[in-house]
C-alpha positions as CSV (number, residue, x, y, z in Angstrom):
1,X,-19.5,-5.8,-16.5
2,X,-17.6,-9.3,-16.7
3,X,-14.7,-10.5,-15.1
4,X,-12.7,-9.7,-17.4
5,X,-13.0,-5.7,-17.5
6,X,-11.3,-5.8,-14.1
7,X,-7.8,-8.1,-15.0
8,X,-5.8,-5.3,-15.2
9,X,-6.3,-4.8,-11.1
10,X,-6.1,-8.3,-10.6
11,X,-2.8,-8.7,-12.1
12,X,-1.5,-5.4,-10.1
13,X,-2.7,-7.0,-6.9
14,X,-1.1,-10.4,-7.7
15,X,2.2,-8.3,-8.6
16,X,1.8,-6.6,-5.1
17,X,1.5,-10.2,-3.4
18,X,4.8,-11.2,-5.0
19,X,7.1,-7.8,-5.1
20,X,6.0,-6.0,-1.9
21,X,6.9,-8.5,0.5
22,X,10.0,-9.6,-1.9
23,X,10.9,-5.7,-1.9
24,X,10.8,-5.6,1.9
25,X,13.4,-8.7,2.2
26,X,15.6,-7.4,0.0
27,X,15.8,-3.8,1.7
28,X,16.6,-5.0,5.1
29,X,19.1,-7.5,3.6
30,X,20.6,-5.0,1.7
31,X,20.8,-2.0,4.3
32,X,19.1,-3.7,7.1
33,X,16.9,-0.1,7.7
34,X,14.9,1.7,6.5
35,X,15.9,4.5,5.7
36,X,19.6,3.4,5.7
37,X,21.4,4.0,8.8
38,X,23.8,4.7,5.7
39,X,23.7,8.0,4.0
40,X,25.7,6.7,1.3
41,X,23.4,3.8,1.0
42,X,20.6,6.7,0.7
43,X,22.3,8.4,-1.6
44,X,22.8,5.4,-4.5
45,X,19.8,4.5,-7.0
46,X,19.8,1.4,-7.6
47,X,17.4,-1.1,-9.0
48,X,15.1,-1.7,-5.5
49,X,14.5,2.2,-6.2
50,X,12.9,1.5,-9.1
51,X,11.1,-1.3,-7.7
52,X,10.3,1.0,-5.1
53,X,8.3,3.6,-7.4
54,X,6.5,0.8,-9.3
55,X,5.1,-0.5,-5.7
56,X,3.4,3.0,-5.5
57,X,2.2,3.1,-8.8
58,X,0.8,-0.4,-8.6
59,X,-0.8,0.2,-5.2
60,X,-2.7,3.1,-6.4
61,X,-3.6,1.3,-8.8
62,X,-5.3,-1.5,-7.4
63,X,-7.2,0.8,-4.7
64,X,-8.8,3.0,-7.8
65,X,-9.7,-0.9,-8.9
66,X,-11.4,-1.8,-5.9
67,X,-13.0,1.5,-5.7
68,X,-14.2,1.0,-9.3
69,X,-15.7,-2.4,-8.9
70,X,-17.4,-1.5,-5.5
71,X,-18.9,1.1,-7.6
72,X,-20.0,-0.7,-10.8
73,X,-21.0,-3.7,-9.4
74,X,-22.4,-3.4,-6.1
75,X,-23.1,0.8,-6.3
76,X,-21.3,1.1,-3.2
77,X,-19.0,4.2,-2.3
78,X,-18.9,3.4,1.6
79,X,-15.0,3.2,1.9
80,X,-14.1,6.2,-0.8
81,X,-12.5,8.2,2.1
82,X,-10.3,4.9,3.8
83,X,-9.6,4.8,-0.1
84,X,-8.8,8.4,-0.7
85,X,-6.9,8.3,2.6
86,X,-4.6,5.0,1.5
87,X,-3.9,7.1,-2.2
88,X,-2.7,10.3,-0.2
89,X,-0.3,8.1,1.7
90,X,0.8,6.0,-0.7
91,X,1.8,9.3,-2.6
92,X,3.6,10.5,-0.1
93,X,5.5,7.8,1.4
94,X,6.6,5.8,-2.2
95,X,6.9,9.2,-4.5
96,X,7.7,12.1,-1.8
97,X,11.0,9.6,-0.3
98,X,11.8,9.0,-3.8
99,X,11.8,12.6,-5.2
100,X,13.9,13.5,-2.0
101,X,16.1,10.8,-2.7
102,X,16.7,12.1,-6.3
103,X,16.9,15.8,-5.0
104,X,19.6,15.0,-2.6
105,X,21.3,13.0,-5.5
106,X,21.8,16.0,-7.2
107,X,23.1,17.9,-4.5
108,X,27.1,17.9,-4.2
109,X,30.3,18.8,-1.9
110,X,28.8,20.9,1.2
111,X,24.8,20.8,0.2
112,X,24.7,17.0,0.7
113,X,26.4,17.4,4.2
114,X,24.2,20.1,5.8
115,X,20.8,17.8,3.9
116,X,22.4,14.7,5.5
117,X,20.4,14.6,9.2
118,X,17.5,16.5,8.0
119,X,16.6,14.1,4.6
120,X,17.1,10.8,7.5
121,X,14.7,12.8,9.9
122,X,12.4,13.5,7.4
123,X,12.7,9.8,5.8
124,X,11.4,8.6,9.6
125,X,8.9,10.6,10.4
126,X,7.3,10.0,6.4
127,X,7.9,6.3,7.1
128,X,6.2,6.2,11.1
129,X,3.3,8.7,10.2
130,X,2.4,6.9,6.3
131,X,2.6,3.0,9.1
132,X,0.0,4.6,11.2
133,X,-2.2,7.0,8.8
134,X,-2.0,3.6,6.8
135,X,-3.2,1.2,9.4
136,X,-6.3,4.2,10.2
137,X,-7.1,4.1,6.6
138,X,-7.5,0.1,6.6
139,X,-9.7,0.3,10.2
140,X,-11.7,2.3,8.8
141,X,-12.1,0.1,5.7
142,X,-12.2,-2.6,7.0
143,X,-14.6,-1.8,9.8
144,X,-17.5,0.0,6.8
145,X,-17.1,-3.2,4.7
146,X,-17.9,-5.2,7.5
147,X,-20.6,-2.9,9.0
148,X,-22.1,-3.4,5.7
149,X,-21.2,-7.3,4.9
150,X,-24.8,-8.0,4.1
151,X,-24.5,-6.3,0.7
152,X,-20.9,-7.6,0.4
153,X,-19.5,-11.4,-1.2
154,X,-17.9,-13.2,0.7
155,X,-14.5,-12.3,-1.1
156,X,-15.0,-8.4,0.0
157,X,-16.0,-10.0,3.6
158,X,-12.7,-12.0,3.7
159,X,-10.6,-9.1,2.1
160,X,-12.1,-6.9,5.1
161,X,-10.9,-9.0,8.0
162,X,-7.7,-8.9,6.6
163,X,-7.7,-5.1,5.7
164,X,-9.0,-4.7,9.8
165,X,-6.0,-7.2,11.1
166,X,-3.7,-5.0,8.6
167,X,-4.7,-1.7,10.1
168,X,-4.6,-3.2,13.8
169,X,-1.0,-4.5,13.4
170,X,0.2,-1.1,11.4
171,X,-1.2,1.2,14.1
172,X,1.0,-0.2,16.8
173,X,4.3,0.5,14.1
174,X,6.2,-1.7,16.4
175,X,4.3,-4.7,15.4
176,X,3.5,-3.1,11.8
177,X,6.2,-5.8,10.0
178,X,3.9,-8.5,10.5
179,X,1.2,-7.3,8.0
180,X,4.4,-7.6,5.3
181,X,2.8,-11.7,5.7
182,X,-0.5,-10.5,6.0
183,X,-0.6,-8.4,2.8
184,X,0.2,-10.7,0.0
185,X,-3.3,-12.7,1.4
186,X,-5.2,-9.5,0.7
187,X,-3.9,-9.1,-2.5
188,X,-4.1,-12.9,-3.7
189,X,-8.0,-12.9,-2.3
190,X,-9.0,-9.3,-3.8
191,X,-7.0,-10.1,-6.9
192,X,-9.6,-13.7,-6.8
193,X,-12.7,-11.3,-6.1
194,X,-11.2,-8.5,-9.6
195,X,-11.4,-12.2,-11.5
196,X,-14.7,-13.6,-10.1
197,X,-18.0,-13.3,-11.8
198,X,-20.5,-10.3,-10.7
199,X,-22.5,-12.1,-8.3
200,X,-26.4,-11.2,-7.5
201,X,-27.0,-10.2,-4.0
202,X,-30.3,-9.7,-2.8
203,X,-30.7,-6.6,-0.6
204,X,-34.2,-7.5,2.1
């Protein structure tokens, strides 16, 4: 395998450094929650929806990368579940919001009323529990990269300390908005490792 096989990835994580954080900005400026405090806000697509679902897509994206190259390259599968864990949230908290979101678009009149506290219930409760399942999910990546950094490069050591300070942060929730200037770092240093050459490492 070259470099090159994994680019795709790398640009996906360099896109994630860039529009998740961007994304982020732009919600709270435009709302200043999330969800809305709003309804009506809620209830209008608009472009940072669409943004939104492509966040997902890329973010599964680049964990299936990192799971690939793990695989191919080093024949590791140590962090498939922290993996399979991150998918599962990602899933739910990008594409289960947005299919409620256009569900409750199509409701009218009386519907939309009586789905008004319920959809910003449910909106919390996805939000708070994907922050902390999230922040298990990088722990527990973070900490079975590290436990075994011996077989690692240095990249994957690197991405790992960040991926552990991620999870830390994300489990508290209230102090979960600092890994928003934590995460483009990952991305920019895991999209470097996707671009690096296959190195050698010698297993005693």
């Amino acid at each position: 395998m070259t470099n090159y096989d994994y680019w795709r990835p790398a640009v996906a994580a360099i896109l994630l450094a860039v529009l998740y954080p961007l994304y982020w900005v732009l919600e709270f400026t435009a709302n200043g929650n999330f969800p809305p405090d709003d309804f009506a806000d809620y209830m209008r697509w608009s472009s940072l929806d669409w943004l939104f679902l492509s966040l997902g897509f890329l973010i599964i994206y680049q964990l299936l990368g990192l799971r690939r190259i793990l695989s191919e390259q080093l024949n590791y599968s140590g962090i498939d579940i922290p993996i399979l864990i991150s998918v599962s949230v990602t899933v739910v908290f990008f594409f289960g919001l947005s299919f409620s979101q256009v569900t409750l678009v199509l409701l009218e009149g009386d519907s939309l009323a009586a789905y008004e506290e319920i959809a910003a219930t449910i909106g919390v409760v996805v939000l708070v529990g994907s922050v902390i399942l999230g922040g298990v999910a990088e722990i527990l990546m973070g900490c079975l990269l590290l436990r075994d950094s011996s077989t690692m490069p240095p990249l994957v050591r690197i991405f790992a300390i960040i991926t552990l300070i991620m999870g830390i942060f994300d489990l508290t929730v209230i102090f979960s908005f600092i890994s928003l200037f934590i995460y483009p770092v990952a991305m920019l240093v895991l999209a470097a490792y996707f671009l690096s050459k296959p190195e050698t490492i010698e297993v005693v």
